[in-house]
GUNUDO-344317 format. One record per residue (C-alpha): residue number from 0; residue in one letter; x, y, z. Coordinates in Angstrom, 1 decimal. Example, Ala and Ser with C-alpha at 12.3 -4.5 7.8 and 13.67 -1.06 7.14 Angstrom:
BEGIN
+-----+----+--------+--------+--------+
|   i | aa |      X |      Y |      Z |
+-----+----+--------+--------+--------+
|   0 |  A |   12.3 |   -4.5 |    7.8 |
|   1 |  S |   13.7 |   -1.1 |    7.1 |
+-----+----+--------+--------+--------+
This chain:
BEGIN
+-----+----+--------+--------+--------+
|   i | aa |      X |      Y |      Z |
+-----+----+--------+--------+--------+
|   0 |  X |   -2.9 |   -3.4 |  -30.0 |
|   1 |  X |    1.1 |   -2.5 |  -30.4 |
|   2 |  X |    2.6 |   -4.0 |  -27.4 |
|   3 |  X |    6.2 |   -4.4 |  -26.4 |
|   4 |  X |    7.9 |   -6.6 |  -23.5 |
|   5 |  X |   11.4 |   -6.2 |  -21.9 |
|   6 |  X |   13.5 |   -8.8 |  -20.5 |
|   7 |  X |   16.6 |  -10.3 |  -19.1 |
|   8 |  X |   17.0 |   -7.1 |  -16.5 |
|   9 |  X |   18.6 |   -8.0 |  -13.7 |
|  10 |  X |   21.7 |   -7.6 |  -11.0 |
|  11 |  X |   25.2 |   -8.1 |  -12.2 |
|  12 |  X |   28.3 |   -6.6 |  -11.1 |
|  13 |  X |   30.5 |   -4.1 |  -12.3 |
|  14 |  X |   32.6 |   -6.1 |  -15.9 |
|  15 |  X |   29.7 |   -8.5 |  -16.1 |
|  16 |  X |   27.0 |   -8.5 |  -18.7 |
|  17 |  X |   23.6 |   -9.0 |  -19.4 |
|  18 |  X |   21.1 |   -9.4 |  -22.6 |
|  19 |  X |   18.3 |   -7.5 |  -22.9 |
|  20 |  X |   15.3 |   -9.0 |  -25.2 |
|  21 |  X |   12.2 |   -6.6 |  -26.5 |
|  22 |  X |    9.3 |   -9.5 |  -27.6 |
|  23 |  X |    6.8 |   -7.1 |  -29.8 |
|  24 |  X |    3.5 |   -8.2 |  -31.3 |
|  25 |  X |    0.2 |   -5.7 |  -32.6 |
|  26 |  X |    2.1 |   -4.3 |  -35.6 |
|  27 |  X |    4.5 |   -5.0 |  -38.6 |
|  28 |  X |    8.1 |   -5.3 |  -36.4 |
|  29 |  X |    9.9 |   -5.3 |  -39.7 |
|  30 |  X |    8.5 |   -1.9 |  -40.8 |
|  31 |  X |    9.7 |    0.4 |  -38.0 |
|  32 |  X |   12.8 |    1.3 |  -36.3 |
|  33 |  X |   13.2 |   -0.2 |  -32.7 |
|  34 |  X |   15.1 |    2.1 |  -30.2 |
|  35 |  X |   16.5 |    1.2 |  -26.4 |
|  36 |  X |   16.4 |    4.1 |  -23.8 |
|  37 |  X |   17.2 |    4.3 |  -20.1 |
|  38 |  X |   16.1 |    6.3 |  -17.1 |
|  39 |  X |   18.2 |    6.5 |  -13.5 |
|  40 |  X |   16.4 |    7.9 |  -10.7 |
|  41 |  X |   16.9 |   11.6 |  -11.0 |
|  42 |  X |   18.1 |   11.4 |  -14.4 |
|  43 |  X |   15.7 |   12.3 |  -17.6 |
|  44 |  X |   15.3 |    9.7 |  -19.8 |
|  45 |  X |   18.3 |    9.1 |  -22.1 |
|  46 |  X |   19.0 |    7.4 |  -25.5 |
|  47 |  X |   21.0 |    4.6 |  -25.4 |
|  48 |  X |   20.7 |    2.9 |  -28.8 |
|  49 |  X |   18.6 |    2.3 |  -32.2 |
|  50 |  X |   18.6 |    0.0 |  -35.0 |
|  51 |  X |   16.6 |    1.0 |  -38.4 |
|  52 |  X |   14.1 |   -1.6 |  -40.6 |
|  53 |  X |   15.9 |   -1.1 |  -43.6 |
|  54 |  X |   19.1 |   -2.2 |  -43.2 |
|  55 |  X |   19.7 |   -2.9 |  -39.7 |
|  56 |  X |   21.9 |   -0.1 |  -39.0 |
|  57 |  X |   22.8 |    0.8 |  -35.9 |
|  58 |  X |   23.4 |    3.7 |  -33.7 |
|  59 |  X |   24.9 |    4.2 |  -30.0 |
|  60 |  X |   25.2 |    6.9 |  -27.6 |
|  61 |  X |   29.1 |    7.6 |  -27.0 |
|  62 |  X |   28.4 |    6.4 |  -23.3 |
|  63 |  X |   28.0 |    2.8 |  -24.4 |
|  64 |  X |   30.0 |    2.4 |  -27.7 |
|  65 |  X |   31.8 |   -0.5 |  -27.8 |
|  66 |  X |   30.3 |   -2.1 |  -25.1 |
|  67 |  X |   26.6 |   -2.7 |  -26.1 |
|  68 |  X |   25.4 |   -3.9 |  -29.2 |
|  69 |  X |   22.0 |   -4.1 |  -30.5 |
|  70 |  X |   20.6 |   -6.6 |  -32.6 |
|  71 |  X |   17.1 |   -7.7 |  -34.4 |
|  72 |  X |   15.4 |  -10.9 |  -35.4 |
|  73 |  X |   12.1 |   -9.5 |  -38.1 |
|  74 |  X |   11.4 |  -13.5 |  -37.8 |
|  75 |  X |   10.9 |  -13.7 |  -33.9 |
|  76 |  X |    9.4 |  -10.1 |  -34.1 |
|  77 |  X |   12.1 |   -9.6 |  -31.2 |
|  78 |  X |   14.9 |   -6.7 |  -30.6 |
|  79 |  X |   17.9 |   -7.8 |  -28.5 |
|  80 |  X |   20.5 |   -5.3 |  -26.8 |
|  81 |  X |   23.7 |   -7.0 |  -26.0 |
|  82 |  X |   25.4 |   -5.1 |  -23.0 |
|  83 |  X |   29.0 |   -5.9 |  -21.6 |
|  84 |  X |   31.7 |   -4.6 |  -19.5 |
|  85 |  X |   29.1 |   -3.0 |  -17.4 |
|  86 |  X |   29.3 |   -0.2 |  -15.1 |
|  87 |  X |   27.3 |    0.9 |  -12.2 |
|  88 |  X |   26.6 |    4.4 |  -14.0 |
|  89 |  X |   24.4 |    1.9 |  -16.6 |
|  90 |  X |   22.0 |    1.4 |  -13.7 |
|  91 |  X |   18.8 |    2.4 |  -14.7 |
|  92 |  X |   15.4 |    1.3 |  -16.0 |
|  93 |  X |   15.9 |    0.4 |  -19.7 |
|  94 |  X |   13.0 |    0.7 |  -22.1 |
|  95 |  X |   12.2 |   -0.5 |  -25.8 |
|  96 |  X |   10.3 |    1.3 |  -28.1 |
|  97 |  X |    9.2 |    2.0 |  -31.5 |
|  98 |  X |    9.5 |    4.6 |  -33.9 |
|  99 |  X |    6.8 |    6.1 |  -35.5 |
| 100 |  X |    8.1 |    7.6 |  -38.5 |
| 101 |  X |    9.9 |    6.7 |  -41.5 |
| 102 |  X |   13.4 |    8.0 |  -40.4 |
| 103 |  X |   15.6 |    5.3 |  -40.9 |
| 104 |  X |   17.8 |    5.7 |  -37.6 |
| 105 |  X |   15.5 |    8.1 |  -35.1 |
| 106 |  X |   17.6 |    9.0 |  -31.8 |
| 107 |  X |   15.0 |   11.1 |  -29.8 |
| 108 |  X |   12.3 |    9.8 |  -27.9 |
| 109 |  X |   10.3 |   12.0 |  -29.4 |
| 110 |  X |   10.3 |   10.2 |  -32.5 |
| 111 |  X |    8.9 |    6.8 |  -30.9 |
| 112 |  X |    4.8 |    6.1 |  -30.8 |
| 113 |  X |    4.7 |    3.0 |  -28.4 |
| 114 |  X |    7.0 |    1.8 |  -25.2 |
| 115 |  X |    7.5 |   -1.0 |  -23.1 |
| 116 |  X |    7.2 |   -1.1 |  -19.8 |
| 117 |  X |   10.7 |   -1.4 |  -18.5 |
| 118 |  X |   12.8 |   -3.7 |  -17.1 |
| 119 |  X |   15.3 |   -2.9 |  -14.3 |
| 120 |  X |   19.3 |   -3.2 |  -14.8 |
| 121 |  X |   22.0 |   -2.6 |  -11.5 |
| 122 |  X |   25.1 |   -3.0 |  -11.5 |
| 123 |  X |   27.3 |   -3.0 |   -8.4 |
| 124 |  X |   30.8 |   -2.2 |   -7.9 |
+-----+----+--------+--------+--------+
């Protein structure tokens, strides 16, 4: 069974940073795209961030560019996203996922088969 596991959520203030981990076992990791998305209370769910199999090539919402990064290890089956100079508009409940497709870099939520459960980020001012 796919499965996928967030981490490293947490409280930080406003400038400070945090490192997100997304520990995935039930399928070949290397094969598929891996994509972060966040959810506020209120708010619909919202892309953040993906990285595809092939090359590792990444892409970022305009909201977060320059500040997060994401990352992957195919040998620890294990997504990372890298977020600094936080801001209390990134509060929300970030998710992993991934894609079920071949596109190499898929940005819509639409385009991912399994999720995580969640892990919660708050930032304070």
């Amino acid at each position: 069974e796919v499965q996928l596991v967030e981490s490293g959520g947490g409280l930080v203030q406003a400038g400070g940073s945090l490192r997100l981990s997304c520990a995935a076992s039930g399928f070949t990791f290397e094969d598929y795209a891996i994509g972060w998305f966040r959810q506020a209370p209120g708010k619909e769910r919202e892309g953040v961030s993906c990285i595809s199999s092939r090359f590792g090539t990444p892409i970022y919402a305009d909201s977060v560019k320059g500040r997060f990064t994401i990352s992957r290890d195919n040998a620890k089956n294990t997504g990372y996203l890298q977020m600094n100079s936080l801001k209390p508009e990134d509060t929300a409940v970030y998710y992993c996922a991934q894609a079920g497709g071949t596109i190499a870099t898929p940005v819509m939520d639409y385009e991912y088969d399994y999720w995580g459960q969640g892990t919660q980020v708050t930032v304070s001012s």
